[in-house]
ZADO-1210 file (C-alpha; in nm, 4 decimals, padded with zeros to 6 digits):
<atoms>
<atom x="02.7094" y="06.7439" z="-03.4807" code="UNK" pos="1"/>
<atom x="02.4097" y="06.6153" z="-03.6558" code="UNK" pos="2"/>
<atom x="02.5756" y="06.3501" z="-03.8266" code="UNK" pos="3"/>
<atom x="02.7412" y="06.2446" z="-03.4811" code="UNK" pos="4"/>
<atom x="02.3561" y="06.2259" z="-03.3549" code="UNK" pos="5"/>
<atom x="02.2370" y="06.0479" z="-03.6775" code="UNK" pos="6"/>
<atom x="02.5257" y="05.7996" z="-03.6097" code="UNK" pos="7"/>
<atom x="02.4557" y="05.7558" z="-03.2491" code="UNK" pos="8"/>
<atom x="02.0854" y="05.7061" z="-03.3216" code="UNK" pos="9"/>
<atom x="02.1838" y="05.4557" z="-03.6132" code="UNK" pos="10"/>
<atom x="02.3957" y="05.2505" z="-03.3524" code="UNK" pos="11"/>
<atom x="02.1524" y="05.2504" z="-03.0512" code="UNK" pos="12"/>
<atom x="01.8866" y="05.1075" z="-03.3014" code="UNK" pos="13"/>
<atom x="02.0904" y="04.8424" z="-03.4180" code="UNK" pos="14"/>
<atom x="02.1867" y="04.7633" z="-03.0503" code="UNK" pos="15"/>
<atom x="01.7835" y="04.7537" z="-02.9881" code="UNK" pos="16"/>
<atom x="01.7895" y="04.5153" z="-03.2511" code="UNK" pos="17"/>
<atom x="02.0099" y="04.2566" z="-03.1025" code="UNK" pos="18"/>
<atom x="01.9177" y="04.2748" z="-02.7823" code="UNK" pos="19"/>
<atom x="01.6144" y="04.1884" z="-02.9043" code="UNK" pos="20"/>
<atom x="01.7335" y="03.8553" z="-03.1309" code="UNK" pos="21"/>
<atom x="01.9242" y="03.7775" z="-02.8109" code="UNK" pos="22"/>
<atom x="01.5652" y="03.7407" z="-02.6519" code="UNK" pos="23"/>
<atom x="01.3773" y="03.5707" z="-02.8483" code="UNK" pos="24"/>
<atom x="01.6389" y="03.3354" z="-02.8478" code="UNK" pos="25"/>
<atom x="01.5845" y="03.2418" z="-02.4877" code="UNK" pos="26"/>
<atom x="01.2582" y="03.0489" z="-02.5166" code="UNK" pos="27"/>
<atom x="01.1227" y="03.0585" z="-02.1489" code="UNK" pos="28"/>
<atom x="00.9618" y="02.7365" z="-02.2087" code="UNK" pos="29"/>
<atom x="01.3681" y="02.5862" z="-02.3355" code="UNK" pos="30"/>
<atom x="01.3673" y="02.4534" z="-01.9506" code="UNK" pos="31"/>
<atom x="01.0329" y="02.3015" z="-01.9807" code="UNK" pos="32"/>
<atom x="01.1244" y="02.1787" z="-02.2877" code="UNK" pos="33"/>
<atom x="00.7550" y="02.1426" z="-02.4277" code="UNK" pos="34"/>
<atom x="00.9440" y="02.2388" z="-02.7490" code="UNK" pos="35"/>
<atom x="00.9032" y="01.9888" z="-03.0126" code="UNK" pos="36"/>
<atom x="00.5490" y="01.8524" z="-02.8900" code="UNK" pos="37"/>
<atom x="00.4264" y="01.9417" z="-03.2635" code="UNK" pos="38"/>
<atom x="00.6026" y="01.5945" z="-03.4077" code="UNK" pos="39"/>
<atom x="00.5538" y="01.4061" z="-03.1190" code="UNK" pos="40"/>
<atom x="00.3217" y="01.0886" z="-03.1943" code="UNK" pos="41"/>
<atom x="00.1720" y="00.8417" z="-02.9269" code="UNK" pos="42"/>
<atom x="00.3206" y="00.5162" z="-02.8660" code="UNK" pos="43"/>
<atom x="00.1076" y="00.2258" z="-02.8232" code="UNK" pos="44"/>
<atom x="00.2774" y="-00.0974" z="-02.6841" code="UNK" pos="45"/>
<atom x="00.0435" y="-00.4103" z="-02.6320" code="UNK" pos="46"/>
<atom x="00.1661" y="-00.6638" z="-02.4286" code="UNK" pos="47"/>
<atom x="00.0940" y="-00.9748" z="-02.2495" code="UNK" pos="48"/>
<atom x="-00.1345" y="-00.8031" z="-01.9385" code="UNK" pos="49"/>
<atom x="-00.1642" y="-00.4628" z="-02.0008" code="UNK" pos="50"/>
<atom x="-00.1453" y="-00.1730" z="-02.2548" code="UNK" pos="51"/>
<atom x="00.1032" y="00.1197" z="-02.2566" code="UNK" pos="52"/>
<atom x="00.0667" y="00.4081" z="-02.4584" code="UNK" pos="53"/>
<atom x="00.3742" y="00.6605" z="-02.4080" code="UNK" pos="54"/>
<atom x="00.1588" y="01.0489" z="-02.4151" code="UNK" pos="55"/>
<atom x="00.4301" y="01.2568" z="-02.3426" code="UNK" pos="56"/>
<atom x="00.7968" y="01.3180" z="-02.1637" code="UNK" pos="57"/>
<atom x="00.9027" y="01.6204" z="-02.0406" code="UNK" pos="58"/>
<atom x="01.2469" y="01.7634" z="-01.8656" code="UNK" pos="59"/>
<atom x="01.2485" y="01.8385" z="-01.4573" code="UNK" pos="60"/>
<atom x="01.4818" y="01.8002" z="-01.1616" code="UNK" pos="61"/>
<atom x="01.5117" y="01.5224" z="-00.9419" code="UNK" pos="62"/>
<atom x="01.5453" y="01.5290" z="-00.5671" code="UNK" pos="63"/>
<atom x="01.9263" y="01.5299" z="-00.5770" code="UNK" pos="64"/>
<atom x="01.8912" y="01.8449" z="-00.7754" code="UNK" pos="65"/>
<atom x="02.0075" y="01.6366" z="-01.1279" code="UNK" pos="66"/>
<atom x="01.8490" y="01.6671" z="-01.4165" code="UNK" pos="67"/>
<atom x="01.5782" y="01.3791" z="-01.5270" code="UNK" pos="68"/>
<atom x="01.3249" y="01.2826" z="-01.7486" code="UNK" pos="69"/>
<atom x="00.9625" y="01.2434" z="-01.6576" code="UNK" pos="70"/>
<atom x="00.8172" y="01.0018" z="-01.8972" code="UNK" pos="71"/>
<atom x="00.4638" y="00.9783" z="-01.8733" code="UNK" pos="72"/>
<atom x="00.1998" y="00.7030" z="-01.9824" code="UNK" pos="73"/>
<atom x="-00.1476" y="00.5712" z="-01.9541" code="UNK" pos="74"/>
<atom x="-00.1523" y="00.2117" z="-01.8340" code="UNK" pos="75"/>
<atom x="-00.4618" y="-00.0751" z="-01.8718" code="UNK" pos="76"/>
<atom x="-00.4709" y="-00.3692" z="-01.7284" code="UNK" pos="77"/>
<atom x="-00.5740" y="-00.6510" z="-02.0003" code="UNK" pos="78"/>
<atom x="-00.5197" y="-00.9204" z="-01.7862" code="UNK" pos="79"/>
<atom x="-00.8038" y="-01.1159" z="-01.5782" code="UNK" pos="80"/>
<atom x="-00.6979" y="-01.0410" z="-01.2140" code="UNK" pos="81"/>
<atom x="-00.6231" y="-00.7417" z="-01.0093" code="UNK" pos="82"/>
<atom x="-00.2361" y="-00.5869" z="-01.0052" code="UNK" pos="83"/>
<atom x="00.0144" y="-00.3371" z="-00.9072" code="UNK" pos="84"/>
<atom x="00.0553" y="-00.1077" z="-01.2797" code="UNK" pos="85"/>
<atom x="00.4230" y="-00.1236" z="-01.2213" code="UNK" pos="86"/>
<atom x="00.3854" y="-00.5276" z="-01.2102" code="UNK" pos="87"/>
<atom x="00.2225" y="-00.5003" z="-01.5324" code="UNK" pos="88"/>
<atom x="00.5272" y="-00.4183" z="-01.7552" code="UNK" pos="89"/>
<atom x="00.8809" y="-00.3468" z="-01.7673" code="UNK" pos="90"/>
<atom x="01.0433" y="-00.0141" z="-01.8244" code="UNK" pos="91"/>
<atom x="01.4105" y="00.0487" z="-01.8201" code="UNK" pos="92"/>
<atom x="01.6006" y="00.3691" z="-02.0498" code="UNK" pos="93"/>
<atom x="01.9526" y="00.4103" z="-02.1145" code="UNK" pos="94"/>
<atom x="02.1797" y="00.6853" z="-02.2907" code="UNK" pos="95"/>
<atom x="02.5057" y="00.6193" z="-02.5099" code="UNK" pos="96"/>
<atom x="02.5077" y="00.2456" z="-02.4073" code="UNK" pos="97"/>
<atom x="02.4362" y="00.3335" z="-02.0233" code="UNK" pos="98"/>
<atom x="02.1600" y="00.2580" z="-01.8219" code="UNK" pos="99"/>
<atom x="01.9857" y="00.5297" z="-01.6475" code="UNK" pos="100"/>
<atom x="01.9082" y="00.5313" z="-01.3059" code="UNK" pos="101"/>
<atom x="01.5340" y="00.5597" z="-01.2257" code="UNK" pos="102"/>
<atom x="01.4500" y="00.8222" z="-01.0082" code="UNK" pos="103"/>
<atom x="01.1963" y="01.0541" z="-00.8415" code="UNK" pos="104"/>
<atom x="01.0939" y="01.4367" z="-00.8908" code="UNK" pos="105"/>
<atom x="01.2057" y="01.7248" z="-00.6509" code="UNK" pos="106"/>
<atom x="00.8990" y="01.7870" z="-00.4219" code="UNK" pos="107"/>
<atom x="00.8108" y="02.1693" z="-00.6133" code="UNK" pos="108"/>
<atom x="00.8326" y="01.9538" z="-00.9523" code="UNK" pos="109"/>
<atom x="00.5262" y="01.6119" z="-00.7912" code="UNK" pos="110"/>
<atom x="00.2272" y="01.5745" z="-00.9895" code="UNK" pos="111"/>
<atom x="-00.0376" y="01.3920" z="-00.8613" code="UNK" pos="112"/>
<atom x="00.0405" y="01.1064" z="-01.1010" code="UNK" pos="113"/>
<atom x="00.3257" y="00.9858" z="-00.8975" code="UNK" pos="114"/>
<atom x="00.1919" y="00.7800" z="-00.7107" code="UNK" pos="115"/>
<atom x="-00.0002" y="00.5676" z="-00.9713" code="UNK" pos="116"/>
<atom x="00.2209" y="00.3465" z="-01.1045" code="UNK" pos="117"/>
<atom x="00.2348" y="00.1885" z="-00.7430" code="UNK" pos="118"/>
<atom x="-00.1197" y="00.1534" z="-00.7721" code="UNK" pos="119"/>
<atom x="-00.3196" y="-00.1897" z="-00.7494" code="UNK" pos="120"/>
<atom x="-00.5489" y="-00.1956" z="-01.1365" code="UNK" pos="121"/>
<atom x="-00.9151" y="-00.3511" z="-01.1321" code="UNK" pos="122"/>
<atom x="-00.9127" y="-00.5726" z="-01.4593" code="UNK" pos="123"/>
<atom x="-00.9892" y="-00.3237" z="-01.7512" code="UNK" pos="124"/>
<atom x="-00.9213" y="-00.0282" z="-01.6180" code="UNK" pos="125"/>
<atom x="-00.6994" y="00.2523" z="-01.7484" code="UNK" pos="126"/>
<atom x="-00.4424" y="00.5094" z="-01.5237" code="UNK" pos="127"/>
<atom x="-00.2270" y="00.7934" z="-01.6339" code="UNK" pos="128"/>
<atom x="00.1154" y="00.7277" z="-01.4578" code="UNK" pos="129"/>
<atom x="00.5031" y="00.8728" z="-01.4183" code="UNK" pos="130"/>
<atom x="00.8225" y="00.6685" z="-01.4600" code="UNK" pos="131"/>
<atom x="01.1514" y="00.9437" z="-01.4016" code="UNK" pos="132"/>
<atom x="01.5162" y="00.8401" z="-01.4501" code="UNK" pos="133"/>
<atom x="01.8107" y="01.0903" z="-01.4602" code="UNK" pos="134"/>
<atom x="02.0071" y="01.1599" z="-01.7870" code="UNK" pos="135"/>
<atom x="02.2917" y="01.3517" z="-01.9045" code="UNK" pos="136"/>
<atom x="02.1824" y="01.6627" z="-02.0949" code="UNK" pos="137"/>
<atom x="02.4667" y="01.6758" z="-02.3106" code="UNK" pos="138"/>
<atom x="02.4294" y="01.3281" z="-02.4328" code="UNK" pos="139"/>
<atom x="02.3044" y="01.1361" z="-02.7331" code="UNK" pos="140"/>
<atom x="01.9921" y="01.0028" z="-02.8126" code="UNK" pos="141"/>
<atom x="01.7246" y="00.8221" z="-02.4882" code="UNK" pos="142"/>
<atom x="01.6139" y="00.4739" z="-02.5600" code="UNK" pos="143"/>
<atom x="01.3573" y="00.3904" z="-02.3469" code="UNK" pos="144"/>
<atom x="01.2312" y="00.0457" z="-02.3666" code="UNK" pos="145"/>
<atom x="00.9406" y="-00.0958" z="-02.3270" code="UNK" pos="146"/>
<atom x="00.8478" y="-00.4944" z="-02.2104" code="UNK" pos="147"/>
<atom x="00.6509" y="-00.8038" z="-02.0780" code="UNK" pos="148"/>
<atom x="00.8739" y="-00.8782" z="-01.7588" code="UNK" pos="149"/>
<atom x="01.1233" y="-01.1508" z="-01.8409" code="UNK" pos="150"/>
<atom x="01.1257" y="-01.0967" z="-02.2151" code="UNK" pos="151"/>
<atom x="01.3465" y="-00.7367" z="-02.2141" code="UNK" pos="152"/>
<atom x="01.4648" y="-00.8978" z="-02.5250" code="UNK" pos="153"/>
<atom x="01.1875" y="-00.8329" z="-02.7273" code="UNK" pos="154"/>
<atom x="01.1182" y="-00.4541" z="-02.5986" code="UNK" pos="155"/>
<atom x="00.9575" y="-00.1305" z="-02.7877" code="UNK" pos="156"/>
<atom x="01.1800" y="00.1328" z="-02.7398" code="UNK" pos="157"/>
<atom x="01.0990" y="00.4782" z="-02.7762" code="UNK" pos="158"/>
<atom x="01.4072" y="00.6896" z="-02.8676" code="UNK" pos="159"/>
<atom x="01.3815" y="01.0291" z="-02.7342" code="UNK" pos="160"/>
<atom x="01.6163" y="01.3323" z="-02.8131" code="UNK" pos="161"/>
<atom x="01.7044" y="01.4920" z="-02.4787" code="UNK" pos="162"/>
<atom x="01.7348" y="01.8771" z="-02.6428" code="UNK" pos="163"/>
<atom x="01.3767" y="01.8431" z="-02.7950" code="UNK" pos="164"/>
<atom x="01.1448" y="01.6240" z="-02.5361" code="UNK" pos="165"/>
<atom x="00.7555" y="01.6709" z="-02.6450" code="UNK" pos="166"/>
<atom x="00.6347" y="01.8304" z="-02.3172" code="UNK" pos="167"/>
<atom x="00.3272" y="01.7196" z="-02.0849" code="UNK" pos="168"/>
<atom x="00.0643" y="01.5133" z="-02.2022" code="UNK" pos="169"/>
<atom x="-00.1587" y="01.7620" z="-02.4672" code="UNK" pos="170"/>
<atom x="-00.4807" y="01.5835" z="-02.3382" code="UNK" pos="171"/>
<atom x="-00.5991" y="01.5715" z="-01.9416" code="UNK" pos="172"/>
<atom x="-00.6875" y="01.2374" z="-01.7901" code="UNK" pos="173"/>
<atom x="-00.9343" y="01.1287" z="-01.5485" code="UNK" pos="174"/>
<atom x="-00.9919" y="00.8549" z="-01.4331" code="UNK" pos="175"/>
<atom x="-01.3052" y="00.7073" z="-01.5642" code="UNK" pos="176"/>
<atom x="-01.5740" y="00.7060" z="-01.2918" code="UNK" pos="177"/>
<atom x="-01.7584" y="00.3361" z="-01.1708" code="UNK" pos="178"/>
<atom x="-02.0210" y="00.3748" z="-00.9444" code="UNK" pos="179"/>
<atom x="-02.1455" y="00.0395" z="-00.9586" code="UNK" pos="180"/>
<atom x="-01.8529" y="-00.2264" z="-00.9187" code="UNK" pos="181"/>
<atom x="-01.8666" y="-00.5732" z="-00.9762" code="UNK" pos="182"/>
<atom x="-01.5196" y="-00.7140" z="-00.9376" code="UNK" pos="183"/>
<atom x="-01.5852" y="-00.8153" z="-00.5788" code="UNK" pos="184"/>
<atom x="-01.9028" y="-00.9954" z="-00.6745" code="UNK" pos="185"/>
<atom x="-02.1412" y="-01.1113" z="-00.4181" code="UNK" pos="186"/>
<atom x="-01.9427" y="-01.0642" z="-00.1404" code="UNK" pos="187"/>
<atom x="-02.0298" y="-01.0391" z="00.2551" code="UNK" pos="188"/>
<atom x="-01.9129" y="-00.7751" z="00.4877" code="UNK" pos="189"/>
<atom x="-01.7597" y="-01.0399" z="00.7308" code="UNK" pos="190"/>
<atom x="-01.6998" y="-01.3796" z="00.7184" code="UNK" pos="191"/>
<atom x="-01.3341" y="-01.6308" z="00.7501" code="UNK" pos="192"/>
<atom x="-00.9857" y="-01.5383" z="00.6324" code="UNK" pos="193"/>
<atom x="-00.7236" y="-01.8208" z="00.5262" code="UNK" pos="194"/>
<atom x="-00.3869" y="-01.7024" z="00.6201" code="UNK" pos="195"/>
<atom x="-00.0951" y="-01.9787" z="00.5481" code="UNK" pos="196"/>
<atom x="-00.3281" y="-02.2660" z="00.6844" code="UNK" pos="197"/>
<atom x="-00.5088" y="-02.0509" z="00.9392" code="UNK" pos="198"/>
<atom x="-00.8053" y="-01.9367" z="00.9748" code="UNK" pos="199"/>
<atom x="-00.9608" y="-01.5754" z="01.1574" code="UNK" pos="200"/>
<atom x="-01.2732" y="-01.3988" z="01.1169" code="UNK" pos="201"/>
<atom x="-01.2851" y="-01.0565" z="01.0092" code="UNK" pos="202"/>
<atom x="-01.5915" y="-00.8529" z="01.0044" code="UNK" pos="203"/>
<atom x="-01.6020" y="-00.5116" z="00.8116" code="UNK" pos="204"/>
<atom x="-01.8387" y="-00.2577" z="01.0895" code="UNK" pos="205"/>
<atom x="-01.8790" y="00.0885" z="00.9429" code="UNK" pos="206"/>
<atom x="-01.6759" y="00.4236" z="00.7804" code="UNK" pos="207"/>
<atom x="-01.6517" y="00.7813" z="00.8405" code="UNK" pos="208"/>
<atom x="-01.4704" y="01.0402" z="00.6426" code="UNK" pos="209"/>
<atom x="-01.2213" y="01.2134" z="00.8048" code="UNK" pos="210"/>
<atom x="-00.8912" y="01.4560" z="00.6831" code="UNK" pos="211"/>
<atom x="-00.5208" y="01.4077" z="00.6913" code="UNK" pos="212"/>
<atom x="-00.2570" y="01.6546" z="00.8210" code="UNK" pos="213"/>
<atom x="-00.2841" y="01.8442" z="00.4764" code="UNK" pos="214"/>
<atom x="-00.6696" y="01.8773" z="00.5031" code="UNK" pos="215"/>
<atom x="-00.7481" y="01.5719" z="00.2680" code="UNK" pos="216"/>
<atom x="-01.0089" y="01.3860" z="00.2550" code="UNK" pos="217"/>
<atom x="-00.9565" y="00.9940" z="00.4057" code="UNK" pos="218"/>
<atom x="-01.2187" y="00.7267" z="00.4483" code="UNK" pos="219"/>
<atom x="-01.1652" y="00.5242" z="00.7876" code="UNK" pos="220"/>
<atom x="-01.3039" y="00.2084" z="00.7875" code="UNK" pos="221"/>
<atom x="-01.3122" y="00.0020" z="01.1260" code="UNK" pos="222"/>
<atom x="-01.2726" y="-00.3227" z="01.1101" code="UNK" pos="223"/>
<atom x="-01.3355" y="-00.6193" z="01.4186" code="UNK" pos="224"/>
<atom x="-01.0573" y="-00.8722" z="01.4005" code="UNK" pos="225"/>
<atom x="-01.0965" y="-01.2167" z="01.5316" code="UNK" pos="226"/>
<atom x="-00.7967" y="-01.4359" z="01.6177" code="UNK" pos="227"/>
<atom x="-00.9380" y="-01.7749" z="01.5715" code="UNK" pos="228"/>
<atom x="-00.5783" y="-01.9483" z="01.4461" code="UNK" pos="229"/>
<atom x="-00.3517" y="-02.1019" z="01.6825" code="UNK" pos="230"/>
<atom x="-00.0395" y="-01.8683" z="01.7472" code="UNK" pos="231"/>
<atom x="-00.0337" y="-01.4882" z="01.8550" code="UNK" pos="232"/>
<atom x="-00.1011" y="-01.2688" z="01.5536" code="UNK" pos="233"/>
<atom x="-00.2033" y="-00.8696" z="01.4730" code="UNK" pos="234"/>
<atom x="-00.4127" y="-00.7007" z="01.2098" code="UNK" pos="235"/>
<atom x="-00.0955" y="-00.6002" z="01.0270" code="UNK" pos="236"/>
<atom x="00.0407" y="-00.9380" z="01.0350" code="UNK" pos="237"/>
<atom x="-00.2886" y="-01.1222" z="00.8821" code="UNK" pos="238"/>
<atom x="-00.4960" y="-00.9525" z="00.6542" code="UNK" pos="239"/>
<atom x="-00.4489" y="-00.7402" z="00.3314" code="UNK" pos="240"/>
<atom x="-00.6939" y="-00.5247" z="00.3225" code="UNK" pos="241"/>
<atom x="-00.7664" y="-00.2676" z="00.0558" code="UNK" pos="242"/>
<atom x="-00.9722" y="00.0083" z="-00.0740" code="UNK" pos="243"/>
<atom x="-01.0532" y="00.0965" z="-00.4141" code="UNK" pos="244"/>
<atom x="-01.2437" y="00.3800" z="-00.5977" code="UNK" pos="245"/>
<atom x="-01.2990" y="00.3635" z="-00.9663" code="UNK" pos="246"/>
<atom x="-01.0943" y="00.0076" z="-01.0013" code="UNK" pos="247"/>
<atom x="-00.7808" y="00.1787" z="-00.8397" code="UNK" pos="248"/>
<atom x="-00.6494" y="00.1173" z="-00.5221" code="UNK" pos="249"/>
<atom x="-00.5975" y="00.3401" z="-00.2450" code="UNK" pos="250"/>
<atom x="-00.2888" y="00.4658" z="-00.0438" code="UNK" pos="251"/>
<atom x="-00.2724" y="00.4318" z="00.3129" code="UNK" pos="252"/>
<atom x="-00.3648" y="00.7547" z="00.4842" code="UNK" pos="253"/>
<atom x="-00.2502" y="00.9090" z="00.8179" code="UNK" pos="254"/>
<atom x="-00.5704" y="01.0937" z="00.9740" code="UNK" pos="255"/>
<atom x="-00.4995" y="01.4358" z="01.1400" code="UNK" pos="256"/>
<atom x="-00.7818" y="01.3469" z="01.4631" code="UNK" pos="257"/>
<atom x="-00.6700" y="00.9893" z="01.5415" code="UNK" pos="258"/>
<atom x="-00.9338" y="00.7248" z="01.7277" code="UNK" pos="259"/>
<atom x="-00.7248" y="00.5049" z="01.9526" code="UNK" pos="260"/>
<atom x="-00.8135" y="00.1843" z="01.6860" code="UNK" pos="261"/>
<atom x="-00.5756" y="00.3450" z="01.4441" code="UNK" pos="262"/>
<atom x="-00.2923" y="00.2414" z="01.6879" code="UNK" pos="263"/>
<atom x="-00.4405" y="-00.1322" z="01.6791" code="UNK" pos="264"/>
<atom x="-00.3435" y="-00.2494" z="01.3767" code="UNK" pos="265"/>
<atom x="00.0130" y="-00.3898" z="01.5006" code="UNK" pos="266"/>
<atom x="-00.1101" y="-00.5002" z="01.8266" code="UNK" pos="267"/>
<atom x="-00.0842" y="-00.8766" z="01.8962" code="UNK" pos="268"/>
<atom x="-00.3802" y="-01.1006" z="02.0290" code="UNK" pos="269"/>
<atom x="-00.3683" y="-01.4100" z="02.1311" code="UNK" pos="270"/>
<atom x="-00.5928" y="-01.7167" z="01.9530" code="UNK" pos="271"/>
<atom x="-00.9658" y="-01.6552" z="02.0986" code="UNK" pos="272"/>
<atom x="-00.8922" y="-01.2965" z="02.1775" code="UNK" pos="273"/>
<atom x="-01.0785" y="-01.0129" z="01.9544" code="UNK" pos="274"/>
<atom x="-00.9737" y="-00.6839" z="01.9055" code="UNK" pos="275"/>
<atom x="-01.1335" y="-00.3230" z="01.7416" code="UNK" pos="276"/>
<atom x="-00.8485" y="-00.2202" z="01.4208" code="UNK" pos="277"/>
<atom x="-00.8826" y="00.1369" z="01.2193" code="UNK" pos="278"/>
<atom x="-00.7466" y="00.1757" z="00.8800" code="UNK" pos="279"/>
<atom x="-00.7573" y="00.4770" z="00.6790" code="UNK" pos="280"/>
<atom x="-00.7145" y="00.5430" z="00.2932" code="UNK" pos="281"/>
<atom x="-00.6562" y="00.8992" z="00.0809" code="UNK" pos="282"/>
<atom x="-00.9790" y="00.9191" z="-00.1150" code="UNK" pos="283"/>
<atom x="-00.8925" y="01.0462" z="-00.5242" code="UNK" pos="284"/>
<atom x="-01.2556" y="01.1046" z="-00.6205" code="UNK" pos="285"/>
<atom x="-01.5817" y="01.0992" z="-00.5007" code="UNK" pos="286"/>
<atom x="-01.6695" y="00.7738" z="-00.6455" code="UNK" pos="287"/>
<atom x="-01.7932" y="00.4551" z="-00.3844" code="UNK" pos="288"/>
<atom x="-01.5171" y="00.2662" z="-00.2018" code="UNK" pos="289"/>
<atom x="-01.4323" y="-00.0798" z="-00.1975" code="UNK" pos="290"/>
<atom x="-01.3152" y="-00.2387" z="00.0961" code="UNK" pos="291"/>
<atom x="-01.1493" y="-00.5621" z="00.0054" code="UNK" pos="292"/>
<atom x="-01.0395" y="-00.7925" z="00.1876" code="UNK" pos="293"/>
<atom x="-00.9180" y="-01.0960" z="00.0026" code="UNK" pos="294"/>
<atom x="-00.7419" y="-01.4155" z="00.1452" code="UNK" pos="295"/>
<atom x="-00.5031" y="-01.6544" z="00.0198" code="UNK" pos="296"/>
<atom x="-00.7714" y="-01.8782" z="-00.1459" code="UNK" pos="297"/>
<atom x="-00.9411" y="-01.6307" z="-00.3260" code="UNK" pos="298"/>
<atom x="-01.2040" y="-01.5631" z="-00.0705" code="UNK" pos="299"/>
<atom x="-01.2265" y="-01.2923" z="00.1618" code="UNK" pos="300"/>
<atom x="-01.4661" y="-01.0202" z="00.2900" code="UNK" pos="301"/>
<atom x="-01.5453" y="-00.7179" z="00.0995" code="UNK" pos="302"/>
<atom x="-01.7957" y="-00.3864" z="00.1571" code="UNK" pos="303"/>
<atom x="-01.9226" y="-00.1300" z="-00.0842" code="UNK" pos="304"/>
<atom x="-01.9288" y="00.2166" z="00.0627" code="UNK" pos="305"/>
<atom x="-02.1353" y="00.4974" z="-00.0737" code="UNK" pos="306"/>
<atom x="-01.9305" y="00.8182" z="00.0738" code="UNK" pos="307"/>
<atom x="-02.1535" y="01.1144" z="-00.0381" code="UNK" pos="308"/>
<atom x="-02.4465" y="00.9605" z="00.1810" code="UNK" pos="309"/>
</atoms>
């Protein structure tokens, strides 16, 4: 009897012991795959207009519920004039001689870099950005290249092994904080617009801050549009007008309370008439806005808008 015990004891240890190999064997962070960050080494790429340096790519789903590849980078524009980050450079990836489709995160798996690589870039100014494209898990090596538009030829690629991604960036960004910009220069708050041979006059009024649906902050900035051309025309149809904070451009935003000038903005007027246009942005810091208004000959009207007072 004692040796059956002894035996029984001897076996439930050993089956103790497994189970407990058979853990540590499932790494919770295998599906987060942060494994392998330890030989992971920045990439820096200089090109023609910008500079990309590769910080990180990590594993997550994609809206379709596929698995994908969320390669992340910081971005500067080099160059001398103002541009989208994804205009900056060209990015494509493939896997055992395919090309992989680029893609975007399921909504549970968003960071709040998405959006930045659709962002417009002050000259010198640095961003921490996303590009996602799906990927077979079970497949070889990811080659993820790395270009001046036009010239894919001559890419950087950055081979990635899709069973041992680096993870997340180790360091946080932030965008570095300008409270005195200069890129507009000596600009006035209204003034003429040259759209396509035609002329209007635009004047920049005032701000408020106000919230969107999900209690973030916008800035609405009203604007008084003159149609001084010669055909029918709206807001929408004329002007490009943008707000920055920090040397990056905002995103439209959708304000929870609307003013009936938000709905003016398509509107038509005809030449001599005036009307009262509301546009609103999502703020990302608490930095001053610019509100830029620039025309097709460089010109423009612009505003600088202290928001904390």
């Amino acid at each position: 009897m004692k040796i059956f015990k002894s035996t029984l004891a001897l076996f439930m240890a050993l089956l103790m012991v497994f189970a407990l190999v058979g853990c540590s064997d499932k790494d919770p962070a295998d599906n987060n795959t942060n494994k392998g960050a330890g030989g992971f080494k920045e990439t820096e790429i200089v090109l023609d207009e910008c500079k990309v340096v590769v910080v990180g790519a990590e594993q997550i789903v994609d809206y379709d519920e596929k698995p994908a590849v969320r390669l992340w980078y910081d971005i500067t524009n080099t160059s001398e004039d103002s541009n989208y980050a994804n205009w900056l450079f060209f990015v494509s990836a493939t896997q055992d001689g395919y090309d992989l489709d680029e893609t975007t995160a399921d909504f549970e798996m968003t960071v709040e870099e998405e959006p930045n690589s659709y962002r417009k870039l002050r000259p010198g100014v640095t961003i921490r950005a996303v590009y996602e494209f799906v990927f077979k898990e079970d497949g070889g090596a990811i080659s993820v290249n790395i270009s001046n538009f036009e010239d894919e030829e001559n890419a950087t690629t950055i081979s990635l092994d899709p069973k041992n991604l680096p993870g997340k960036p180790k360091s946080e960004f932030k965008l570095a904080k300008v409270d005195d910009p200069k890129w507009m220069g000596d600009i006035k708050s209204e003034g003429t617009y040259n759209s396509f041979g035609e002329v209007y006059e635009i004047k920049i009024e005032k701000f408020e801050l106000t919230k969107n649906f999900s209690g973030e902050d916008l800035i609405r900035v009203y604007y008084d549009f003159k149609n001084t051309g010669s055909e029918t025309t709206s807001f929408n149809m004329t002007f490009i007008a943008e707000a920055y904070q920090d040397g990056a451009s905002l995103e439209s935003g959708y304000p929870e309370e609307e003013v009936s000038e938000d709905q003016n903005g398509t509107v038509e007027i005809a030449p001599g008439e005036s009307i009262k246009v509301a546009y609103s942005y999502e703020l990302i810091s608490d930095s001053v806005v610019e509100i830029d208004v620039t025309d097709l000959d460089g010109g423009g009207v612009g505003v600088i808008y202290d928001i904390n007072g």
